[in-house]
C-alpha positions as CSV (number, residue, x, y, z in Angstrom):
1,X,0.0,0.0,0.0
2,X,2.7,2.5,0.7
3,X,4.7,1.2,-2.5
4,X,1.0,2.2,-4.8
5,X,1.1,5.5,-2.4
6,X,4.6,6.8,-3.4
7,X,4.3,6.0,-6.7
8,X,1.1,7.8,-7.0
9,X,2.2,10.8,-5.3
10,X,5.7,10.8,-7.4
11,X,3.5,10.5,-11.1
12,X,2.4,14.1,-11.1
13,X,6.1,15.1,-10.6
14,X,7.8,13.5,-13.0
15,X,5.2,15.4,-15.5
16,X,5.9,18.2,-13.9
17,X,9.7,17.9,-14.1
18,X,9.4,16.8,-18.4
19,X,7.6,20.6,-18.8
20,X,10.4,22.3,-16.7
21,X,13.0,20.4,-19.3
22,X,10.8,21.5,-22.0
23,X,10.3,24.9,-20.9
24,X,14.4,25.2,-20.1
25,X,14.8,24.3,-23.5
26,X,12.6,26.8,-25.0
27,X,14.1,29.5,-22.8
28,X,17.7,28.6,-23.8
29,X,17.0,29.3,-27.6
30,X,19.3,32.0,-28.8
31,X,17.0,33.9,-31.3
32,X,13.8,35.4,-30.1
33,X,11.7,34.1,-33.1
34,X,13.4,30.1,-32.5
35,X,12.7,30.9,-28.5
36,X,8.6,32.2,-29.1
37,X,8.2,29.4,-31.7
38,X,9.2,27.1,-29.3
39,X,7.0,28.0,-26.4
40,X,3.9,28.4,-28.7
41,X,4.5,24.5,-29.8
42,X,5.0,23.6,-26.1
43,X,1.7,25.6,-25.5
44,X,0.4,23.6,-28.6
45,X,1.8,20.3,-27.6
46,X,-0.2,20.7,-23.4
47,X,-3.4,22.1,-25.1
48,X,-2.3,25.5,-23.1
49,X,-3.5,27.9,-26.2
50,X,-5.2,27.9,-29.0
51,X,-3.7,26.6,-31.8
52,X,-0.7,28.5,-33.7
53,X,-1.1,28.0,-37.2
54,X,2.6,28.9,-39.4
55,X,2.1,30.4,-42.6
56,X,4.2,28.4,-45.9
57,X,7.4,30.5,-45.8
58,X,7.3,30.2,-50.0
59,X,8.2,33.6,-51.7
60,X,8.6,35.2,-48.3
61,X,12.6,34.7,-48.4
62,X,13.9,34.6,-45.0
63,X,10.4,35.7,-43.0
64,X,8.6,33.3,-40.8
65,X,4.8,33.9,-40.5
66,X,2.3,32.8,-37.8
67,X,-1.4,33.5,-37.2
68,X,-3.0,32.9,-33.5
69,X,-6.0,33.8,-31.3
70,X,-6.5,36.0,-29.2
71,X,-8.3,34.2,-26.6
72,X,-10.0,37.0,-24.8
73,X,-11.4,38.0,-28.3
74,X,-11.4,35.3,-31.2
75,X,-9.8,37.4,-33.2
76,X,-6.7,36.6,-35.6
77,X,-3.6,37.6,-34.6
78,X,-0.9,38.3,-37.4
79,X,2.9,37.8,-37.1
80,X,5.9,38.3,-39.5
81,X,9.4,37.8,-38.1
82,X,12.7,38.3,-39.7
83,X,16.4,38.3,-38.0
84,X,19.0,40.3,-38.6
85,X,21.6,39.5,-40.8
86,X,24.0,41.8,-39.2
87,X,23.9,43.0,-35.7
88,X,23.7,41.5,-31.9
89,X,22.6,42.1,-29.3
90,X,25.2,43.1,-26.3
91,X,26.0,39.4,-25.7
92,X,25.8,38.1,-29.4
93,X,22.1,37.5,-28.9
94,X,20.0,38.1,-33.1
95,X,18.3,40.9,-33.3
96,X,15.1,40.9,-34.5
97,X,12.2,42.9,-36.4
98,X,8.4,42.0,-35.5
99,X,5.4,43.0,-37.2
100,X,2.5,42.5,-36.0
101,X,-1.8,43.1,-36.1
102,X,-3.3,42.4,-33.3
103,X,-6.9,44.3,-32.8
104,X,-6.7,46.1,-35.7
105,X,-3.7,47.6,-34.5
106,X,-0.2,47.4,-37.0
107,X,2.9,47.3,-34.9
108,X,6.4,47.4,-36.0
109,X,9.1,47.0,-33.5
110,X,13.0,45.1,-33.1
111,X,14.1,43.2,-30.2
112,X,17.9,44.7,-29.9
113,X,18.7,42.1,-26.9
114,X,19.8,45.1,-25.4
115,X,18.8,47.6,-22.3
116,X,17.4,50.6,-23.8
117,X,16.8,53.1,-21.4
118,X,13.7,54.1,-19.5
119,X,11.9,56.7,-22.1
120,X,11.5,56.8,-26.1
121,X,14.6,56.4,-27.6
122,X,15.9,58.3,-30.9
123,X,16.1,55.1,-33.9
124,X,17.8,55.4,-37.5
125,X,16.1,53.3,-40.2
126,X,17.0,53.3,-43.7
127,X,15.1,51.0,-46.3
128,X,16.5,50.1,-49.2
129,X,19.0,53.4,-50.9
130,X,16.2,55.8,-49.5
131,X,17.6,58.7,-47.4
132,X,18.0,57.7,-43.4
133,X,15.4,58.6,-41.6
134,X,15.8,59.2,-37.5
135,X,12.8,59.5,-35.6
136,X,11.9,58.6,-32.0
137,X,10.8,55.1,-31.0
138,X,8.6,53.7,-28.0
139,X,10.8,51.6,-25.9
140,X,9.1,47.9,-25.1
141,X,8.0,47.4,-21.0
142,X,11.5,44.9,-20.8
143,X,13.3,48.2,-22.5
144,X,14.7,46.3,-25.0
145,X,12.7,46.5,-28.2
146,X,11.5,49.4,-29.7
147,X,8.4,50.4,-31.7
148,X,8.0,52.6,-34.2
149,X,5.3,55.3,-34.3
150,X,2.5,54.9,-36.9
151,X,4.6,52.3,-38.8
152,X,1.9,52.1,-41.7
153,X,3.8,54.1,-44.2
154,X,7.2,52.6,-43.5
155,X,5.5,49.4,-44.3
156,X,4.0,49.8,-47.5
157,X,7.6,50.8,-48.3
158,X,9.2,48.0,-46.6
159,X,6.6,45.5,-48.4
160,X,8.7,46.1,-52.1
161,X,11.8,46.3,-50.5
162,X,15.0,44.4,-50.1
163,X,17.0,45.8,-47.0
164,X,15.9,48.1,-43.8
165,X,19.1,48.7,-41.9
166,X,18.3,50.0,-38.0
167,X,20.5,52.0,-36.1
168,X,20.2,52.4,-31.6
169,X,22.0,53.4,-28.9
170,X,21.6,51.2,-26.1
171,X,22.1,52.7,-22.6
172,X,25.5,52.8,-21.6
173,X,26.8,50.6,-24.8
174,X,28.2,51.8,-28.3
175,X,26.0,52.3,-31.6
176,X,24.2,49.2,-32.6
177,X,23.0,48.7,-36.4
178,X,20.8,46.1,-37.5
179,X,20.8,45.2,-41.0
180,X,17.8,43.0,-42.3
181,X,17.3,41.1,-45.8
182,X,13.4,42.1,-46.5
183,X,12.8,40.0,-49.6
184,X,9.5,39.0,-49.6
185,X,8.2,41.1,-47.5
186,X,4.9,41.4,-49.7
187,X,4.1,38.1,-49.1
188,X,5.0,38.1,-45.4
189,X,2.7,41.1,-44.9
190,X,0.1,40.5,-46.6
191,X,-2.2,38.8,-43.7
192,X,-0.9,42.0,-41.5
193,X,-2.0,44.4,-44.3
194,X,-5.7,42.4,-45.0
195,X,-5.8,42.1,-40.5
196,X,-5.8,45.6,-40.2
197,X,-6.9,47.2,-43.5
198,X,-4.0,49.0,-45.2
């Protein structure tokens, strides 16, 4: 009887010890887009959210797509990711570029992997040979990603483009640029631009 007690009592922790290995391993992926994908298939894999459905990646070069729910609201939420080419984070973590419509809201913002500061911050972004343009950016509640200011018209731009190059100074640290391939952004955008009507 004691032998059928232990080994009851010790079945819910050995389930509970496989998600902490599952959910080290997500944590320990380098890139933010390889660490989110991974938690959204362990959430997938429990039955913890609703279903993550990834877009075919064909034509959209080096973007991965996902479309979720929103489980407060049933509504579809739109992602494009891309990493950086070029460019780390202060301890050699990718930086990356998210775009995203959630609630008929387009955001654009880049994970630098680095501490920002505490207010907006002032960002230079270039798309293709266009002039430089430096403008101020929100800085993310973690204070390490930024997001640009009604990104709509950068967008449409960015959608027939083939580079945006970024440019930050992280508190305390030296310049950082970002350089991005945005092939295929068209393709990659175009659930964003039907989500939230542009």
């Amino acid at each position: 009887m004691r032998k059928l007690l232990l080994i009851t009592a010790l079945v819910p922790l050995c389930a509970f010890a496989i998600e902490d290995k599952e959910v080290a391993l997500c944590a320990s992926k380098k890139g933010t887009v390889e660490r989110l994908s991974c938690f959204d298939q362990l959430a997938d894999r429990h039955g913890l959210a609703p279903k993550t459905v990834v877009t075919p990646t064909v034509g959209k070069g080096k973007w991965a797509t996902s479309t979720s729910t929103d489980p407060l609201t049933d509504k579809s939420i739109y992602l494009a990711f891309l990493d950086a080419d070029r460019g780390t984070g202060r301890f050699g973590e990718k930086i990356d570029m998210v775009v995203r419509c959630k609630e008929n809201k387009t955001e654009l913002y880049i994970n630098w992997q680095s501490f920002l500061g505490m207010d907006g911050i002032k960002v230079t972004h270039r798309i293709d040979k266009n002039s430089a343009v430096t403008s101020t950016w929100d800085i993310s509640t973690d204070r390490k990603s930024t997001f640009m200011r009604a990104p709509v018209a950068a967008l449409k731009q960015l959608a027939t483009s083939e580079s945006f190059i970024a440019n930050v100074t992280p508190y305390g640290e030296s310049p950082v640029t970002a350089v991005f391939d945005t092939k295929g952004a068209e393709l990659a955008l175009q659930d964003i631009r039907k989500g939230c009507g542009w």
